[in-house]
Phi, psi and omega in degrees: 000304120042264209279306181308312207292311205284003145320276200295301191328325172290299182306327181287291116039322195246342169296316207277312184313295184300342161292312198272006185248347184306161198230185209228094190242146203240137150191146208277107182255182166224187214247217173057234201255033120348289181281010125291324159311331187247020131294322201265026111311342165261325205268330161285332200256018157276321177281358182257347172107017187264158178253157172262056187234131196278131173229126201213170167291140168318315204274350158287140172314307204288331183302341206272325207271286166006108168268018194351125179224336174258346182212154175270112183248135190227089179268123190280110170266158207223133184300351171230178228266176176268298172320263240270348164245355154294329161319266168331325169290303182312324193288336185255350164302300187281346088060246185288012217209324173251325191242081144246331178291279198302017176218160154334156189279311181299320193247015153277329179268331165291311186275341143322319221271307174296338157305306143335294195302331168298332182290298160340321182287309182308318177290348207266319172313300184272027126295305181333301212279341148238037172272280187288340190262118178243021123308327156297309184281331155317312160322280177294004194252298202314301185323343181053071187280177119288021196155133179245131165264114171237169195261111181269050187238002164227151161304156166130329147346277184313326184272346164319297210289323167297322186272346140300343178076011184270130154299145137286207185175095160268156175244135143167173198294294157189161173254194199309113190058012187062007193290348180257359170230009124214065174246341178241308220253004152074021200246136169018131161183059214282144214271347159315328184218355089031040187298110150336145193271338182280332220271327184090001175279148169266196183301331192237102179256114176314173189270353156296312207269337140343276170314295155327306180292320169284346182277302200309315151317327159281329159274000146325307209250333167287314185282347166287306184278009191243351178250283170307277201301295191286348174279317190269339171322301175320288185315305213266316175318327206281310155331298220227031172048034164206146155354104158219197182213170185280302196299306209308316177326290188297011192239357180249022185296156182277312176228135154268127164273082153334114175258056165224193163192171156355297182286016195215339154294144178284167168286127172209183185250131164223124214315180171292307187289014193244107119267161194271122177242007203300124175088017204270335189270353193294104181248176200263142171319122156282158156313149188241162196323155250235296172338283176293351172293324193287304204299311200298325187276011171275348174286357201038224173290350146320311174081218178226169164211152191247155155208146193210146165239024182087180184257356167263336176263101165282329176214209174212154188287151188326331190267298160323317199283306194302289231296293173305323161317320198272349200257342169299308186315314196270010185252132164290001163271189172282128198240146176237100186245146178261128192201080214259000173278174162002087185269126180355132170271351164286336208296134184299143186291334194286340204299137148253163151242150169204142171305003181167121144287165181257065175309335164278044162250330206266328184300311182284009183263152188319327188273003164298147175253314190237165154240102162274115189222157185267012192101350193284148199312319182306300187279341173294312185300311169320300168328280184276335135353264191300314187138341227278141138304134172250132160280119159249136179259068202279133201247331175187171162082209182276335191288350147321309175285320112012287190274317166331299176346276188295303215307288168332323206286329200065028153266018190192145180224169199221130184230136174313100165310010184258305208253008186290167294112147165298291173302352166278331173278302166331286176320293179277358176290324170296328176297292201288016173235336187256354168272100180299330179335274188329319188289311176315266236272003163297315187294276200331293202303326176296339188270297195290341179288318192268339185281050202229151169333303192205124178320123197300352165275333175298318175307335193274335181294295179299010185252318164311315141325313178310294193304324137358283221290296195296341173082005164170214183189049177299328201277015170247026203264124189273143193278013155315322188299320165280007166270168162287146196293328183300292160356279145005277213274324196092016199298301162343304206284286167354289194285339196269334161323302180311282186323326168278336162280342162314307194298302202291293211292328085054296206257332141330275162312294167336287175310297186283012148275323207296290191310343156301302197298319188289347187286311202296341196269291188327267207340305158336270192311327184298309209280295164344294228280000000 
């Protein structure tokens, strides 16, 4: 009997603890592959005993697919369609990803700019409906949350968690210029070594690409408070009935979950609440479907190569599609492409399309060889997971910046989807699989990614926790958040040095007229006498 208690007595012991440390989590995700980083982060604190609950518009992809078994998904209907907001995407992809070359910089940016604003509009609709609904919000104040997790790449999260009275938490990559972390969230970012996420520059910049980089950062910082930034301002006062701004919200955040790290990052300074998390959804390779098990081993010694353009890009225009089919036709691997569009009249015998891969599995199987990819963070991080080298094809967003990244790193080459040829993709799928260099230093970055303290999903859970047990992480908070933008810059201190040397020399001069005037008067009287 003995023997039964002290067996058991542990388990019970572990039971009971984990019901009492368990927590009550609210979170804001956004949707494609946002929402896969931030599923598998719920699928750990649901499994550590934590309660869950996701709350998104009927018109996300994730609402439609999502099966839940583990979290409570509280889906907002929204007056328009899933269809009317693929509409808008697609239109502001190709957009940004084919015609930005053919037009001028102003009027590629005015038409951009309004494309966005149709989405914005559309998002702003499922804030209304839970804004504006105070049965929901009554709902959600009862539930008694402990934490809200929000996705920062659209606002409305940071503004739950005010109107709940909750610590917060953002996951991202980074946003547009970087501009929200560091204009709200203060963090480091001198434009010498510092690339803008739009610009495609690395750390180490010439004094053309400097210059570039600080103008880019300035049009950047008009275009947030003078556009973006001056909307939701409005939007977030009207929420919560008082004078506030989108930074101050975004300026309490507790922790940035960062979805990079070290092996993918330039060295730069960054705050205590800013962690790193890059690669937390990435697992050792599963088997793959029996189908695809047969196609991938018929490569023989040759091996595959996977290509993927992400869960936002489905397809590619007719002319694009072919130019890349024919340039696959011509590889001695086996190509496994995810593709929901046309299929190509070039496509290749070596070729499969399939509407959805097990892609990290496939990155991870021994016969890979290659990645063609558009950059997006979810597939790169798979990517140096395995080891594997890449091609990129960057389409819109941070994935310029992304692939700038790798490219440094020397695991990745990269070509324009406007100006590529079939022999420029045939060339580079050849540089990086037959150039030993790219794999080495794919595998080194894959070595320093496993090489860390603690696993990067275990990190983010703990911080979440963190915030949880403390009820926040004001002591990692910088007291930049309480200056003023003059303050800040030092501007104050600055202008008040001028006014004293101003002053001292002001006083300066002054004495030494007075003392000219007084030689000249002696001299005067002298001359006189």
């Amino acid at each position: 009997m003995s023997m039964k208690v002290m067996l058991v007595a542990p388990l019970v012991m572990m039971f009971l603890l984990g019901s009492a440390s368990s927590g009550n989590v609210l979170v804001w995700p956004y949707d494609f592959s946002h929402w896969l980083h931030m599923k598998t982060v719920i699928q750990e604190l649901t499994a550590r005993g934590h309660q869950v609950t996701v709350i998104m518009p009927s018109s996300y992809q994730a609402a439609e697919s999502s099966v839940p078994s583990n979290f409570h998904l509280e889906v907002i209907p929204v007056p328009h369609t899933r269809k009317e907001i693929e509409i808008l995407t697609e239109e502001a992809l190709n957009l940004w990803s084919y015609e930005e070359h053919k037009m001028p910089f102003w009027e590629f940016f005015i038409k951009l700019y309004g494309s966005l604003m149709k989405l914005y509009d559309k998002y702003k609709c499922f804030c209304d409906s839970v804004f504006r609904n105070e049965k929901l919000l009554q709902k959600l104040e009862s539930a008694a949350f402990d934490v809200v997790i929000s996705d920062g790449v659209m606002p409305g999260g940071e503004l739950l968690a005010e109107k709940l009275h909750l610590p917060f938490l953002y996951s991202l990559r980074l946003t547009i210029g970087n501009t929200m972390e560091r204009i709200c969230g203060h963090i480091p970012a001198p434009p010498s070594y510092v690339p803008s996420s739009v610009a495609g520059l690395t750390d180490r910049m010439s004094f053309l690409e400097r210059t570039a980089n600080m103008l880019t950062y300035l049009s950047l910082d008009i275009m947030f408070h003078s556009f973006f930034n001056k909307d939701w301002d409005k939007y977030f006062s009207d929420v919560l009935g008082r004078p506030t701004t989108l930074c101050e919200i975004t300026g309490k955040a507790e922790i940035w979950l960062i979805r990079t790290y070290w092996d993918f990052e330039f060295p730069r300074p960054f705050l205590p609440n800013f962690e790193f998390v890059g690669g937390l959804h990435c697992q050792p390779a599963k088997p793959l479907p029996k189908e695809m098990e047969e196609f991938v081993q018929s490569s023989g010694e040759h091996g595959i190569i996977v290509f993927s353009l992400g869960t936002m890009i489905n397809n590619l225009i007719d002319e694009r599609s072919n130019v890349v089919a024919l340039a696959l036709s011509q590889l001695p691997q086996k190509i496994v492409w995810r593709y929901k569009g046309k299929r190509p009249e070039m496509l290749g015998t070596n070729t499969r399309i399939y509407d959805w891969i097990p892609q990290n599995d496939l990155l991870g199987h021994p016969k890979t060889k290659a990645f063609i990819t558009h950059g997006g963070t979810n597939g790169i991080y798979e990517a140096i997971y395995h080891g594997i080298p890449m091609v990129g094809i960057p389409m819109f967003g941070d994935q310029t910046d992304n692939l700038a990244h790798v490219v440094a790193k020397g695991m990745a080459v990269v070509l324009n989807i406007n100006t590529i040829t079939a022999q420029d993709l045939v060339d580079a799928v050849n540089t990086i699989i037959h150039n030993t260099t790219y794999k080495e230093n794919a595998v080194r970055l894959s070595q320093i990614h496993h090489d860390q303290p603690m696993k990067p999903l275990d990190r983010a859970v703990f911080w979440i926790e963190f915030v949880m047990r403390h009820k926040g992480a004001k002591h990692l908070r910088v007291a930049a958040h309480d200056l003023t933008w003059y303050q800040y810059h030092c501007l104050d201190v600055i202008a008040f040095l001028i006014s004293c040397v101003a002053l001292f020399m002001f006083i300066i001069v002054k004495c030494c007229s007075f003392c000219c005037r007084k030689c000249g008067s002696i001299t005067r009287k002298t001359k006189l006498e």
